[in-house]
NUTOR-670319 format. One record per residue (C-alpha): residue in one letter; z, y, x. Coordinates in steps of 0.02 Angstrom, whole numbers, padded with zeros to 5 digits, always signed. Example, Ala and Ser with C-alpha at 12.3 -4.5 7.8 and 13.67 -1.06 7.14 Angstrom:
BEGIN
A+00390-00225+00615 S+00357-00053+00684 
END
This chain:
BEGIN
X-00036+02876-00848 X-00119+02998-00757 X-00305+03034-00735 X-00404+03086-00606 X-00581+03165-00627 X-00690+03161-00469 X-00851+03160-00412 X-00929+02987-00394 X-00912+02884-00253 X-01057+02872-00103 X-01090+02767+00051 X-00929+02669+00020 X-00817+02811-00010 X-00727+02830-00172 X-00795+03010-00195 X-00912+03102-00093 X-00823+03264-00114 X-00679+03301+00026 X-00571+03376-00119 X-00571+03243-00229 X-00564+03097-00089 X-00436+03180-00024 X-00327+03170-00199 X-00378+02979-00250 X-00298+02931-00052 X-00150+03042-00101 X-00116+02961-00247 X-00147+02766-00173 X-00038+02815-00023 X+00092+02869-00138 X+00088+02700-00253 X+00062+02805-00409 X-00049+02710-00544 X-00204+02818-00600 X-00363+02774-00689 X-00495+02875-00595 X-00652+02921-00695 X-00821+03004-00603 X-00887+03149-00676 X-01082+03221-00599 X-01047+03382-00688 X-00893+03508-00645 X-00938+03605-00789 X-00774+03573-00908 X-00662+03560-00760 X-00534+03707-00738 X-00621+03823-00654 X-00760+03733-00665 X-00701+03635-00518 X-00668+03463-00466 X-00556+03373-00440 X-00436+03372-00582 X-00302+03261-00651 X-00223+03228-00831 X-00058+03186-00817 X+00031+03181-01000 X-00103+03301-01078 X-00052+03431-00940 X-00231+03457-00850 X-00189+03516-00671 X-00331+03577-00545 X-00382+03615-00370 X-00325+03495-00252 X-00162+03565-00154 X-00118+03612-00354 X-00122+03443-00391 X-00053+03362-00242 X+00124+03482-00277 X+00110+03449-00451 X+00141+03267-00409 X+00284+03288-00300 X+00358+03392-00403 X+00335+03295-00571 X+00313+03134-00478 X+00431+03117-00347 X+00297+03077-00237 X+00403+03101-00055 X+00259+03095+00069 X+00292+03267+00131 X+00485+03234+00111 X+00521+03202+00298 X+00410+03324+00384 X+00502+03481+00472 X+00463+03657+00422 X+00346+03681+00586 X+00240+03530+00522 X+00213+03617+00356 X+00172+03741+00441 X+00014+03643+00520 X+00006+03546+00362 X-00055+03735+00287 X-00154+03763+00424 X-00236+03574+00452 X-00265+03623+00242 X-00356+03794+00268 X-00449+03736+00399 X-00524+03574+00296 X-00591+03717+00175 X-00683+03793+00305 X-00762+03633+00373 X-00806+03595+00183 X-00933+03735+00177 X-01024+03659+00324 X-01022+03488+00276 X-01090+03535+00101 X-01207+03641+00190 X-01281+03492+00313 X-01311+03381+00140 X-01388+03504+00033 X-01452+03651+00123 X-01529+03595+00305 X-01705+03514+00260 X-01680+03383+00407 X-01560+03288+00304 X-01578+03350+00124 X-01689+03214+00085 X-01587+03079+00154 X-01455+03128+00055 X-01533+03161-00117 X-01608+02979-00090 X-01454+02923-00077 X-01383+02973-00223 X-01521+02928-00344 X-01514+02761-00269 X-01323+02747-00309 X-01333+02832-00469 X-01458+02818-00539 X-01435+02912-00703 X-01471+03070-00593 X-01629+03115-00587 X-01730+03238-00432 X-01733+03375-00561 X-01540+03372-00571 X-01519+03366-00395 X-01634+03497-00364 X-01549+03616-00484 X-01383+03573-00411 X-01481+03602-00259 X-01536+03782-00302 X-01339+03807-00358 X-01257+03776-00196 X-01373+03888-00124 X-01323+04034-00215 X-01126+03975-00185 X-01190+03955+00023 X-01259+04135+00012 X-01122+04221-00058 X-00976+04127+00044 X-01072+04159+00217 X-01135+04002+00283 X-01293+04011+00204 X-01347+04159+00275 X-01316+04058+00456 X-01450+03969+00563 X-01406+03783+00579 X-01359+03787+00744 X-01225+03904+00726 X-01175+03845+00548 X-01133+03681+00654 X-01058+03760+00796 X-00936+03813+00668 X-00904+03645+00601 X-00897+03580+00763 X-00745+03698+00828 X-00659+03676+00655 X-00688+03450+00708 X-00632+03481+00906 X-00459+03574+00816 X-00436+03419+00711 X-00465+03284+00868 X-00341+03390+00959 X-00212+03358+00832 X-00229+03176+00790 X-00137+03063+00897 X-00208+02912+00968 X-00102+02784+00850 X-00013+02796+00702 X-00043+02984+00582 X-00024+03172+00607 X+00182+03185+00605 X+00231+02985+00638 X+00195+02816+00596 X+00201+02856+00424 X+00037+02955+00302 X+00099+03128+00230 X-00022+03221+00131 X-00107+03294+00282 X-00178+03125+00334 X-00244+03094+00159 X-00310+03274+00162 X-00403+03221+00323 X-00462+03067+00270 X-00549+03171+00102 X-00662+03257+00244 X-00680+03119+00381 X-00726+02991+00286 X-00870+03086+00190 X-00929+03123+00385 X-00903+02964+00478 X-00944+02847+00341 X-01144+02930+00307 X-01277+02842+00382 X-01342+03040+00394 X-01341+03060+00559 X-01289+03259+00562 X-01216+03367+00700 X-01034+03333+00598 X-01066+03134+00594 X-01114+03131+00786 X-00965+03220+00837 X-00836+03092+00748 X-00900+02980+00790 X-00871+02991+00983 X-00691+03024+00954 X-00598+02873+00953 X-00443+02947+00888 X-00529+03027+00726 X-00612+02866+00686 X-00452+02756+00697 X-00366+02859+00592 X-00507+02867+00467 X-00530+02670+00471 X-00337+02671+00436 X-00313+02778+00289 X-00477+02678+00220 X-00411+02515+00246 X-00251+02584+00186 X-00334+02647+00004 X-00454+02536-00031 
END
């Protein structure tokens, strides 16, 4: 049985990390049988990063890792019918989902507007955080934002990056069925990690406004929900 370690879920997501999210749909998509466990602190994760898995006492982490650890070991075929121009865009759709993740992080824990909305939030769905925890996970990202880049931006242009890296995304996305056909591959669920943590906030951020107006991006994300759940 395999085991996947995540951060916990928030407003009605099954984690509130991109990464992780985008593993869990990867692994209901696929059919393969997991017990997911929620962990607040990465601390003992490899690298000290989540998400991880356990499959058969091999411990396998960082999220594209995983996700060709389980084809490989699982057979999962998701990926199986796509053309070697589509993983192509699959790497690209994938490096481009890291770069939105800085901003996203950076709209919940660094821009004071909605800070507070989103700390609430989480003490009201967990409540065995506390403020000092979230503060001191607080003053950590910081340091992280600082030293990758986007926390030495103003908001407005820490958006306007976010925003080009969403308009990319809704030009990919067809209007029905997922990225390469009527069928999810990996891409979709990778997608689905990042949209749903956007679309499904009541924070109303630059990043939430913006998917929200794009019918395409929130079909697909109501999709790959339904399709998980």
């Amino acid at each position: 049985m395999i085991t996947l370690y995540s951060y916990p879920a928030l407003f009605g997501v099954a984690d509130n990390n991109g990464y992780g999210l985008k593993v869990f749909a990867f692994l209901r998509l696929a059919g393969v049988p997991f017990v997911h466990r929620h962990v607040f602190d990465a601390a003992g994760a490899p690298r000290g990063q989540l998400p991880y898995i356990v499959d058969e006492g091999e411990t396998v982490g960082d999220s594209d890792t995983i996700l060709a650890h389980l084809a490989r070991r699982r057979g999962v075929a998701l990926d199986a019918a796509l053309t070697a121009q589509q993983c192509i865009t699959a790497l690209l759709i994938s490096r481009l989902l890291d770069d939105l993740y800085w901003v996203m992080s950076y709209s919940r824990w660094k821009d004071e507007r909605f800070w507070p909305a989103f700390r609430d939030a989480l003490l009201r769905e967990h409540p065995s955080l506390t403020p000092a925890q979230l503060q001191a996970a607080r003053e950590f990202n910081a340091q992280r934002y600082h030293f990758q880049g986007i926390g030495r931006y103003e908001p407005e242009a820490a958006y306007a990056r976010g925003l080009a890296d969403l308009q990319a995304l809704a030009g990919l996305v067809p209007e029905a069925g997922y990225l390469y056909g009527p069928r999810p591959a990996s891409s979709d669920a990778a997608l689905y990690g990042f949209l749903a943590n956007i679309l499904f906030s009541p924070i109303d951020t630059p990043l939430r406004g913006f998917v929200a107006a794009q019918p395409n991006l929130v079909r697909h994300c109501t999709a790959i929900h339904a399709a998980v759940a």
